[in-house]
C-alpha positions as CSV (number, residue, x, y, z in Angstrom):
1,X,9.0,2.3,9.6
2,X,8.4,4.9,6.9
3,X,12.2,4.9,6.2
4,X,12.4,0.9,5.6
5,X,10.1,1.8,2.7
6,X,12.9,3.0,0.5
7,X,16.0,0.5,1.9
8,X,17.5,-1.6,-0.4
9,X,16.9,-4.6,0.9
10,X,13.5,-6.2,0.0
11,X,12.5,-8.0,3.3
12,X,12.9,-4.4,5.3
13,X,11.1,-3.1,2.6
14,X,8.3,-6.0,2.9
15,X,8.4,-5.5,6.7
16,X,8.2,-1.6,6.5
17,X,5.1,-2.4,5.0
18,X,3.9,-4.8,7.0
19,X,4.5,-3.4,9.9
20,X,2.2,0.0,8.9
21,X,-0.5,-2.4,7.5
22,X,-1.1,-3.6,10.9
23,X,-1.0,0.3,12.2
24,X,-4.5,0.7,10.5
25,X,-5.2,4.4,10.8
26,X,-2.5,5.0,12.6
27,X,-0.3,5.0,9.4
28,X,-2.0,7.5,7.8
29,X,1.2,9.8,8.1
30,X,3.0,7.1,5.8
31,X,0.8,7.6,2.9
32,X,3.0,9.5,0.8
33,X,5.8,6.9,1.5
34,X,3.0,3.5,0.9
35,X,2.0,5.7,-2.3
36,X,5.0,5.4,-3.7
37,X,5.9,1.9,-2.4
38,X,3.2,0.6,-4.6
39,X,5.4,1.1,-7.4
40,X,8.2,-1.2,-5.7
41,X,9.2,-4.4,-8.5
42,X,8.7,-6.6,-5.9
43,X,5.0,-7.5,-6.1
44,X,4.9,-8.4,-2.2
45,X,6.2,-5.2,-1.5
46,X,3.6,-3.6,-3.6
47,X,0.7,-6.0,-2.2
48,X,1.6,-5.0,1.7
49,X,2.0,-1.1,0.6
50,X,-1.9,-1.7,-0.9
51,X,-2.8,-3.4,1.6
52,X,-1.7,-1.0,4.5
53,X,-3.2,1.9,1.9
54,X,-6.4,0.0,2.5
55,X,-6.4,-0.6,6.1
56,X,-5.6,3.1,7.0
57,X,-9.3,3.6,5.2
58,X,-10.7,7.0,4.0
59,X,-7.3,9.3,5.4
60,X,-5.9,7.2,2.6
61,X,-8.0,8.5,-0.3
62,X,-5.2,10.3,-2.0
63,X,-4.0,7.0,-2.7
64,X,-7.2,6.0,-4.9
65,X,-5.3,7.4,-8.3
66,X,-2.5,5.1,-7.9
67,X,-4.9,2.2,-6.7
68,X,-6.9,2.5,-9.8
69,X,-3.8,2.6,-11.9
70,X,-2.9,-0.5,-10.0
71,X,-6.3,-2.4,-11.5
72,X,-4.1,-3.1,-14.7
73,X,-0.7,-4.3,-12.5
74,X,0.4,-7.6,-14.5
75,X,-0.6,-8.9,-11.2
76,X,-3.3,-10.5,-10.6
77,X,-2.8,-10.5,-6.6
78,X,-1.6,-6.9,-7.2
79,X,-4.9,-6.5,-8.8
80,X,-6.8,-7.9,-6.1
81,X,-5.1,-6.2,-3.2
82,X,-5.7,-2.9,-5.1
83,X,-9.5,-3.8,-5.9
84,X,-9.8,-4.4,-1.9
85,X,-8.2,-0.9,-0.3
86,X,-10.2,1.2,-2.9
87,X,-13.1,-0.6,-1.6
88,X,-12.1,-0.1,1.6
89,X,-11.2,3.3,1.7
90,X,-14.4,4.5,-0.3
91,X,-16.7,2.5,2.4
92,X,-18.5,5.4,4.1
């Protein structure tokens, strides 16, 4: 799943995503990869990277630099989704 991150097509990319946003925790492994995904110029590509960033909780909290950065996305979904994982992953 972590290599459909980086294919070239956008709906392996999207379902990459996805399909570690429903792994919860499990994905924590594929943070580097959902890191960088959140930089994807496809903004659902970049909301289901957050989101799965968000799910996986606090062994995601070396994504919370790039989530903040993500606050000012042009986005406003973007914005959202990032608003919700740092939340998420600073819950105690």
């Amino acid at each position: 799943m972590v290599l459909g991150l980086s294919r070239i097509s956008v709906e392996a990319r999207y379902q990459a995503a996805s399909a570690l946003r429903d792994l919860g925790s499990q994905a924590q492994p594929a943070v580097p990869a959902l890191i960088e995904a959140c930089g994807d110029s496809v903004y659902m590509v970049r909301i289901s990277s957050i989101r799965a960033l968000g799910r996986i909780g606090a062994g995601a909290s070396n994504a919370i630099p790039r989530l903040r950065a993500l606050l000012q996305d042009g986005d406003s979904m973007v914005q959202r989704a990032a608003a919700d994982a740092i939340q998420r992953i600073e819950e105690p």
